[in-house]
N, C-alpha and C positions, 0 to 999 in steps of 0.2 A: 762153449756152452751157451754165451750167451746169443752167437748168431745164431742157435739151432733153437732156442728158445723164440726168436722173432719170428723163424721160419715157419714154426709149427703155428705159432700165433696167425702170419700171413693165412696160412691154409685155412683155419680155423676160419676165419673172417673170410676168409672169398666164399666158403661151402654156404654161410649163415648168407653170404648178399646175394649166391646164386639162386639159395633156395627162398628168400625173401623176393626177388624181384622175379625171379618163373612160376611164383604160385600167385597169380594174375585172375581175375573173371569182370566177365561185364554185368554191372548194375543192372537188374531187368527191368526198373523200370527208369533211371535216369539214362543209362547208356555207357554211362563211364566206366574204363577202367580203371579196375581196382586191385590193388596189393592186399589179397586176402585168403587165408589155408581153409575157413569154415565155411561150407554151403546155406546156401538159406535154409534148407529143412536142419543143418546142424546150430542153427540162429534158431531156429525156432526149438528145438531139443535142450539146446540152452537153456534160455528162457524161460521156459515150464518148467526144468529142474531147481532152477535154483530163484523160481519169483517166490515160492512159498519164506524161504529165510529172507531174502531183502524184505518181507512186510515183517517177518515176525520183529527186525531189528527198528522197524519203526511201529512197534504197538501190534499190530497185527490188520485187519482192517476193520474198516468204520464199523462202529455196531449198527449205525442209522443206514437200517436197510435202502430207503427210500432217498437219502440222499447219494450214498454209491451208486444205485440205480441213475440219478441226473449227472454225476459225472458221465459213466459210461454212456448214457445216449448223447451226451454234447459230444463226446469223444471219439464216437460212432459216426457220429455227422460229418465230424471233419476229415472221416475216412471215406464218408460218403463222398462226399464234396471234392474230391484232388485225388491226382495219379495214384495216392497210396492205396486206391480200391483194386490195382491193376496189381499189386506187389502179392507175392508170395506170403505173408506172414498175415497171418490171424489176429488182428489188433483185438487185446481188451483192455480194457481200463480198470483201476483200482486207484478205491480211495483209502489213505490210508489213516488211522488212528492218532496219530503222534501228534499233539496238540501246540509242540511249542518249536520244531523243527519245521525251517521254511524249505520246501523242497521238492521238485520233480525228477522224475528221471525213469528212462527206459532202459527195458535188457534188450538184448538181442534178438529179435524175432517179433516183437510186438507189444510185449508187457510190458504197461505204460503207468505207473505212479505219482500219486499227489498225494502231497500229507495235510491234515485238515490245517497246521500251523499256517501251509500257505493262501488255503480252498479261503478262510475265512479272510483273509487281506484281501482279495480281490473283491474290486467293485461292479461288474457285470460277466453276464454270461459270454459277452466275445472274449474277455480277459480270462477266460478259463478257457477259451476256446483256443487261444493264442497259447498260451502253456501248453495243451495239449497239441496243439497242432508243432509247436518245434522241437515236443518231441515225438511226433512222429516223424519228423523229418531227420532226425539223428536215426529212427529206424531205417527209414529206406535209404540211407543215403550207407548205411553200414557203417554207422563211424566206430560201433563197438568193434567189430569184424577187422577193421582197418588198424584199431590201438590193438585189438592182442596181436596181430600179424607184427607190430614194430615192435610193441616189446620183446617177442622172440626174438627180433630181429637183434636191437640191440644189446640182450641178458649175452647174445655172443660173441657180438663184441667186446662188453664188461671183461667177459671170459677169457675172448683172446688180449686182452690187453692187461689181464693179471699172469698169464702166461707169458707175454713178453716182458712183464719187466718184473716177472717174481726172480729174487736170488734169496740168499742168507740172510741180509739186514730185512725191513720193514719198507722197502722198497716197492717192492710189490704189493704190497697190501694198499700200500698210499697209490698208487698209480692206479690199482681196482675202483677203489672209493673216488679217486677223478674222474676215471670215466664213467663210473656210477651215477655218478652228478651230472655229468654233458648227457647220458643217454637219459636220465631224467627230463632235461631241461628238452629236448629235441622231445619227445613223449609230452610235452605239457602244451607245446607249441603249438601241436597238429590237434589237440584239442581245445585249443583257444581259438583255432579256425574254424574248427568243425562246429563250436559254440557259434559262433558267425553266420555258418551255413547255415545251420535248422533255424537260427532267427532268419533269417532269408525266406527260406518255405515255408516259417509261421506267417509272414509278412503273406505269401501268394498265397496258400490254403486257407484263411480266414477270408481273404477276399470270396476266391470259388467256395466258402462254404456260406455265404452271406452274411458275412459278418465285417464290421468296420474294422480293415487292417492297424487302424491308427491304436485299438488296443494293448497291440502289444508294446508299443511305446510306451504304455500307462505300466504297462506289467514292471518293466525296469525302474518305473519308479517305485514301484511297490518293493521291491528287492534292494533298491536304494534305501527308502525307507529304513525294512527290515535290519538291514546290515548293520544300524546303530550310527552309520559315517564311517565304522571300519572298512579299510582295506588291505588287499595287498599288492605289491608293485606289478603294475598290470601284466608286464610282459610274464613274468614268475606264475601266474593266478591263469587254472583252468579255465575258469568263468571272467572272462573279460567286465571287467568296470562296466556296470549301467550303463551309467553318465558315457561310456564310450559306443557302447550297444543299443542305446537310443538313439545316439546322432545316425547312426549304420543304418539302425530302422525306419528313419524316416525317411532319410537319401534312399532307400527300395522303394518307399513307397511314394514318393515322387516319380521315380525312374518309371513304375507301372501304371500310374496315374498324373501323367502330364498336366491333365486338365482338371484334377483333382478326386479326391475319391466319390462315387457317384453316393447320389441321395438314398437309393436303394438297400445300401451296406449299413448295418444297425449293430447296438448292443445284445439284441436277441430278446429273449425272453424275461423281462424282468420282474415278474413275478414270481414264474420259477424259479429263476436265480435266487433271490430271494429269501422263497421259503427256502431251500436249501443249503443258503448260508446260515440261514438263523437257523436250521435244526443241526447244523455242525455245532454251530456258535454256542446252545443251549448246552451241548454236552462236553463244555473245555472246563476242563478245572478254573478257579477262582483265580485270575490275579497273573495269569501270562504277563509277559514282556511286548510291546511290540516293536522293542528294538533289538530283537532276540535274533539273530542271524541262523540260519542252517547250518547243515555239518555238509562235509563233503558228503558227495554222493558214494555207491559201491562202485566197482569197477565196471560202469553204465554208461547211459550218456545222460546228463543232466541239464535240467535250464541254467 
């Protein structure tokens, strides 16, 4: 029984790696191949169904018409500004309500999230430009598309490995829950690179959008800040350490400005900015935290 037990499991596992590693497409707009079952238009079909609940779980969106209106045009910019005008996907932006949650994060297909917990930490319009810009870069780069494709991948594994080692005792259940754990840990990994990546293209799209790349450097201190000093052991933590994602961000922007960043790249608009931080700011309840850390993001891609 129990060789026939492994065998079925083998099977099981080869169908899940055949069918994970031949549903394959190229990034339309970086080039890359990619390990992914959902088309862009079903990135974008996503997305729209299910952005209305991701705002309702953070507040819903801003009541302040007029400051949602200045995310979405800096957010627009930076879609003006870089390869992501060439991508298939409809970027909009939304601000969202949640006064004490520090937080970005995109769905699939374009829909792009800030919660005022974070809008209000930041100190200029390129630092808002920088949140949005890497997360559009988890848009185009697919990284949602990328984690559902592994997690099917690996839920079969799980699968075939409760099936090899299930008998009568608690055997199998314990051997499910270990490989439960490693298909986690292998799932947390590829998005602790792919956190990496989109700070990468926040680093290049802030530049091509005019703005001082060296912002998003300031952003990780702001999420440092936030954090309280808490953490968790980096390699374990979707969202890699600041303090590790600023060193990263600066060596980019060295590597694309040898000679330094030109005089021309600014904080933006600062009086816009401005008034649109203080009209978040005006309507947060009394007495936030500003050592108040974020929650995790939905199953998105996050700063």
């Amino acid at each position: 029984m129990r060789s026939r037990r492994v065998f079925i499991a083998l099977v099981i596992a080869a169908i899940g790696g055949a069918y994970y590693w031949c549903n394959t497409q190229v990034n339309p707009v970086t080039g890359e191949k990619q390990h992914v079952a959902l088309s862009p238009s079903d990135e974008v079909a996503l997305g729209l169904q299910t952005a209305p609940e991701m705002a309702r779980q953070f507040g819903g969106l801003h009541p302040d018409r007029e400051a949602r209106e200045y995310v979405r045009r800096i957010g627009q910019k930076v879609v003006a500004g870089s390869d992501a005008k060439t991508s298939p996907y409809p970027f909009d932006f939304h601000l969202l309500a949640d006064p004490r949650t520090v937080n970005a994060f995109a769905l699939p297909g374009g829909q792009v999230f800030l919660t005022a917990g974070l809008f209000r930490r930041l100190g200029s319009e390129a630092q808002l430009a920088g949140v949005l810009g890497h997360e559009v870069g988890h848009v185009v780069h697919r990284h949602s598309a990328e984690h559902l494709a592994k997690q099917q991948f690996t839920q079969v594994l799980v699968g075939a490995a409760a099936v090899a080692g299930s008998d009568d005792s608690s055997g199998g259940r314990q051997t499910a829950a270990i490989a439960a754990m490693v298909g986690d840990m292998v799932n947390l990994r590829f998005s602790r690179t792919d956190e990496l990546e989109a700070d990468t293209y926040g680093v290049r799209v802030l530049g091509e959008s005019g703005y001082d790349p060296r912002a998003l450097a300031a952003v990780m201190e702001v999420l440092a800040r936030a954090s309280g000093g808490s953490s968790q052991p980096e390699f374990l933590s979707t969202h890699p350490d600041p303090g590790n994602r600023e060193e990263r961000i600066k060596a980019e922007i060295a590597r694309l400005y040898p000679n330094g960043v030109p005089a021309n790249l600014g904080e933006g608009e600062k009086a816009a900015f401005l008034a649109a931080r203080d009209r978040v700011a005006a309507s947060l309840p009394s007495g936030p935290s500003e050592a108040e850390g974020g929650r995790d993001r939905p199953e998105s891609q996050e700063n």
